[in-house]
C-alpha positions as CSV (number, residue, x, y, z in Angstrom):
1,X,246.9,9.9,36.1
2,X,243.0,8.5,35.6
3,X,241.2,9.7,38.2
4,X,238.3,6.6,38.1
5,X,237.7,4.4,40.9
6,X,235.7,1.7,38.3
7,X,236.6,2.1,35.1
8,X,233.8,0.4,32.8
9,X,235.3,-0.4,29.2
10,X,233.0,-2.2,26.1
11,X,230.7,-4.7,28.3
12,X,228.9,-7.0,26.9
13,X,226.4,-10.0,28.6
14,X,225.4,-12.6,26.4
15,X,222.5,-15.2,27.7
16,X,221.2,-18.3,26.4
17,X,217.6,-19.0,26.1
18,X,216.5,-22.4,25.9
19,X,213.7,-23.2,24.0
20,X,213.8,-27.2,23.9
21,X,216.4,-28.5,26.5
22,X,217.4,-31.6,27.1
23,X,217.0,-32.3,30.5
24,X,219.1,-36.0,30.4
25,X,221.7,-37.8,28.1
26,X,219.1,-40.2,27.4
27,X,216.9,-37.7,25.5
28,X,219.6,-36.1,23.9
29,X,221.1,-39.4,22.0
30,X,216.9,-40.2,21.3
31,X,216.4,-36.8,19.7
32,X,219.5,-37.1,18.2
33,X,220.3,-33.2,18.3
34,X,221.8,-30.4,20.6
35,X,219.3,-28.6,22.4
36,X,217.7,-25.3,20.6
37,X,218.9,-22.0,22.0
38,X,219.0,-18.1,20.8
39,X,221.4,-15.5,22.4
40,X,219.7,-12.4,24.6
41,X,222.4,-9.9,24.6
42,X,221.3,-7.8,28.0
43,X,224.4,-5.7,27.9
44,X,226.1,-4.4,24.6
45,X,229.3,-2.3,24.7
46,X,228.7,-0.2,27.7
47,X,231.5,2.2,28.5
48,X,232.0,4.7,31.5
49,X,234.4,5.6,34.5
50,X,232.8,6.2,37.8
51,X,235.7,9.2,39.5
52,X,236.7,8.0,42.8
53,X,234.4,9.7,45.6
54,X,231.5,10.7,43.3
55,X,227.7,8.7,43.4
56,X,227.0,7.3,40.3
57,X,223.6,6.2,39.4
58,X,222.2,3.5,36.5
59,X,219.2,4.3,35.2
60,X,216.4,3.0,32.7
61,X,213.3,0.7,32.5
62,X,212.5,-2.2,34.0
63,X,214.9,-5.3,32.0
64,X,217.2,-2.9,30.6
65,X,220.3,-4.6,31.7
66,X,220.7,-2.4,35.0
67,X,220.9,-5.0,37.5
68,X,222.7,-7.3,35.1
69,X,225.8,-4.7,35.0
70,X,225.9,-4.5,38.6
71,X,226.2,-7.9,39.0
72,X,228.8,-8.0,36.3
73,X,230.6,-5.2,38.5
74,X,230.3,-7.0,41.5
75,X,231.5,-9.8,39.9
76,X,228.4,-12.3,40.2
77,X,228.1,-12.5,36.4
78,X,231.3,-13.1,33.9
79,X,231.6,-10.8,30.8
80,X,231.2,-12.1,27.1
81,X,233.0,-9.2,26.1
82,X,234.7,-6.3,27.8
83,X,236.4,-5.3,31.0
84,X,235.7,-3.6,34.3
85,X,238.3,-2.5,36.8
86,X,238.4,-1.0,40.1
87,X,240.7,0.1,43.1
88,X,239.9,-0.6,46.4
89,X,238.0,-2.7,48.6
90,X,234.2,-3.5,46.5
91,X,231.3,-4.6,48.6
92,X,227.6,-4.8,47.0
93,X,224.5,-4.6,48.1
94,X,222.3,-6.6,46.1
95,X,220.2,-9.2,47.4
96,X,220.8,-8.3,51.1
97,X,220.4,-11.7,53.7
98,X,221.2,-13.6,51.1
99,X,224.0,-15.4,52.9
100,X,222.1,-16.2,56.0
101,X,220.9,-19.7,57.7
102,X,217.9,-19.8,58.5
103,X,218.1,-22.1,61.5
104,X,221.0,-19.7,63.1
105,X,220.3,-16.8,65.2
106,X,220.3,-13.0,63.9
107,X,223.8,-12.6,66.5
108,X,225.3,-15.9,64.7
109,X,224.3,-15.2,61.3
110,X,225.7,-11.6,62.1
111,X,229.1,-13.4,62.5
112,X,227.9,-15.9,59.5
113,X,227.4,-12.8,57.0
114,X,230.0,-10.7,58.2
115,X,233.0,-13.2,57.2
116,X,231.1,-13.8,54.3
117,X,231.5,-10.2,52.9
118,X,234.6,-10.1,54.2
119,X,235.2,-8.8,57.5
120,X,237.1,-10.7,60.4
121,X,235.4,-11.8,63.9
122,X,237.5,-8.8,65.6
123,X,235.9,-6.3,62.7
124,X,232.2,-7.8,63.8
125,X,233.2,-7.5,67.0
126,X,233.7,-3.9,67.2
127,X,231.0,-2.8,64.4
128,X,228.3,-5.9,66.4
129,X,226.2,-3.0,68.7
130,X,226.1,-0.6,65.8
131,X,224.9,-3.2,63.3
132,X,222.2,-4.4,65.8
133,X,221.0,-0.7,66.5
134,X,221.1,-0.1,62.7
135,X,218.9,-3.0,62.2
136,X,216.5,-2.6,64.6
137,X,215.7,-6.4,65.8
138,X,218.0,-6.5,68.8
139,X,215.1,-7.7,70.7
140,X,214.9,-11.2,68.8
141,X,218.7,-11.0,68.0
142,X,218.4,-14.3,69.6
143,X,215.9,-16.1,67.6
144,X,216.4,-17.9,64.8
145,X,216.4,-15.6,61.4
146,X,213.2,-18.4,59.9
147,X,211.2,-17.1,62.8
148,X,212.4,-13.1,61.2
149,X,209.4,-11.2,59.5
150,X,210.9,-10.0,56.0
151,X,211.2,-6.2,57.0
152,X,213.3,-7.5,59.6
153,X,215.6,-10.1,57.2
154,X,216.3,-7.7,55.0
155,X,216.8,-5.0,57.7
156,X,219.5,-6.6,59.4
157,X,220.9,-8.2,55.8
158,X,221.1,-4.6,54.9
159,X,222.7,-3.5,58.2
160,X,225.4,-6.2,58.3
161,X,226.2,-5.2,54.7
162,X,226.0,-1.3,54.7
163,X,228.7,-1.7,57.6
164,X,231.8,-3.0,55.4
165,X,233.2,0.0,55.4
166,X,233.9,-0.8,51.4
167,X,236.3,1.7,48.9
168,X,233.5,1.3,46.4
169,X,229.6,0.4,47.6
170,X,227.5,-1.2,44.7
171,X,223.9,-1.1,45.5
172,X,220.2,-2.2,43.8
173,X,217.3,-0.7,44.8
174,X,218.4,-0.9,48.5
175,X,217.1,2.6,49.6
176,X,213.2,1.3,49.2
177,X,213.7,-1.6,51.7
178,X,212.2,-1.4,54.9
179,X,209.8,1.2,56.5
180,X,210.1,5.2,56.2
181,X,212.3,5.1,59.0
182,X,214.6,2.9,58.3
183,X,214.7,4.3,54.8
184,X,215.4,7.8,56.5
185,X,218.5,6.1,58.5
186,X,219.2,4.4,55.4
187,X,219.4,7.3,53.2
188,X,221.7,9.2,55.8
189,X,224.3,6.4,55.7
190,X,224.3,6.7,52.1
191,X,225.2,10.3,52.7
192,X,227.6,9.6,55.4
193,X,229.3,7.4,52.9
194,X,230.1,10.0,50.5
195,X,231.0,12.5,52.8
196,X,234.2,10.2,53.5
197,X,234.7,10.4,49.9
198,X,233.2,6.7,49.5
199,X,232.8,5.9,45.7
200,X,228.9,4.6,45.0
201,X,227.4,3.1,41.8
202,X,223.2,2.3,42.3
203,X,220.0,1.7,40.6
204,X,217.2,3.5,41.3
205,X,213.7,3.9,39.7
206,X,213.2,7.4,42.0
207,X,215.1,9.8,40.3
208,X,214.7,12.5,42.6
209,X,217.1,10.8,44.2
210,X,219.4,10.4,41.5
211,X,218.7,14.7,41.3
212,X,219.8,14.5,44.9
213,X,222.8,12.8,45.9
214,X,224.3,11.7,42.5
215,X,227.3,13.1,40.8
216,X,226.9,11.3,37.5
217,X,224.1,8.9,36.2
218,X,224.7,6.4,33.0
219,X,221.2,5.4,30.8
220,X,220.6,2.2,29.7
221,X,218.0,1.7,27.2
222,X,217.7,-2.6,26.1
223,X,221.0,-3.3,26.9
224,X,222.6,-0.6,25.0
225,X,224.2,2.6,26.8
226,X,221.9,5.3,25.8
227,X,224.0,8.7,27.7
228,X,226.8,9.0,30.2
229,X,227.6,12.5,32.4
230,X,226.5,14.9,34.7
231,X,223.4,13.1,36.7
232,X,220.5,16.2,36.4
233,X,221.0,16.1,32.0
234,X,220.7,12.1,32.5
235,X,217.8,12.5,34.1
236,X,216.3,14.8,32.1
237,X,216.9,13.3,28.8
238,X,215.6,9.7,30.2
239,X,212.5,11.3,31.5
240,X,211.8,13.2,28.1
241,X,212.3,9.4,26.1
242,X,209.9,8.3,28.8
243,X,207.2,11.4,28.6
């Protein structure tokens, strides 16, 4: 039996660039022609199988279709070509605080966010004091998130969303956010995560961290799967193409 929690199989994400749009029907019966547009392929036939329990890491360059194949996995984005499958529960951390209202209050966008990603009001209610400790801002828990300085927004985004208690964690460049502190915590959830045998897929620009808690790593170079395997050789070869 396949061992895989997210089994990755020939994807592909096609874009269309406008060059000369038309913006009403007006200007489109005037010009008398379909607006002008070229295809930007940011992912081409990228294959791989993350094993359940092991921390796998996407790296490459700035625009190399990293964040686009997470949001792909976490289903933002549909495929042009190709499939992905998991098993289990999936819960990304992308663009943390996303869901929130600004007018509400950190404890009712708590509740707000929560449902959002999927957990019920008795869930929130037993996980609320860890995900205000986590966070950090539990002394303006009751003002609204507008009034929130962005270290705090994205703490408490981040908090609500690390706390999902997901099969499978998807995360972007999450382990920067905040100060050294909060990274530290941060950092020590990520490896509380995979000591319950958590599967993890991330991008990351610091590959020492990739050297550190990683199992397996894939490369993507302009779209195009470059290697796949142990994380250390990934690493290696990506920083020798880079040298």
């Amino acid at each position: 039996m396949n061992d895989w929690a997210v089994h990755v199989e020939d994807v592909s994400k096609r874009f269309r660039l406008y060059h000369e749009r038309n913006q009403t029907l007006k200007s489109a019966i005037l010009r008398g022609k379909t607006s002008k547009h070229e295809d930007f392929w940011a992912l081409r036939d990228v294959t791989f199988d993350v094993k359940e329990g092991n921390t796998h890491a996407l790296v490459g360059s700035n625009g190399s279709g990293k964040s686009t194949l997470l949001k792909c996995l976490a289903k933002i984005y549909w495929l042009t070509e190709g499939n992905i499958e998991y098993r289990g529960r999936m819960a990304s951390l992308l663009e943390v605080g996303s869901g929130f209202h600004l007018e509400l209050s950190g404890r009712e966008n708590i509740y707000l966010n929560g449902s959002i990603l999927g957990m019920s009001r008795k869930e929130i209610d037993r996980k609320f004091d860890s995900i205000v400790d986590f966070s950090g801002v539990e002394k303006f828990l009751d003002q609204p998130v507008k009034n929130y300085s962005s270290g705090m927004y994205v703490r408490l985004g981040f908090s609500i969303a690390i706390h999902v208690d997901p099969d499978i964690l998807v995360v972007d460049e999450v382990l920067s956010v905040g100060d050294e502190e909060f990274q530290r915590k941060s950092f020590q959830k990520f490896l509380e995560f995979k000591e319950k045998g958590k599967t993890i897929i991330l991008v990351t620009h610091t590959m020492q961290v990739v050297r550190d808690i990683c199992d397996t790593a894939t490369w993507i170079n302009k779209g195009e799967m470059m290697v796949t395997g142990e994380a250390s050789a990934v690493v290696d070869q990506y920083r020798a193409s880079i040298a």
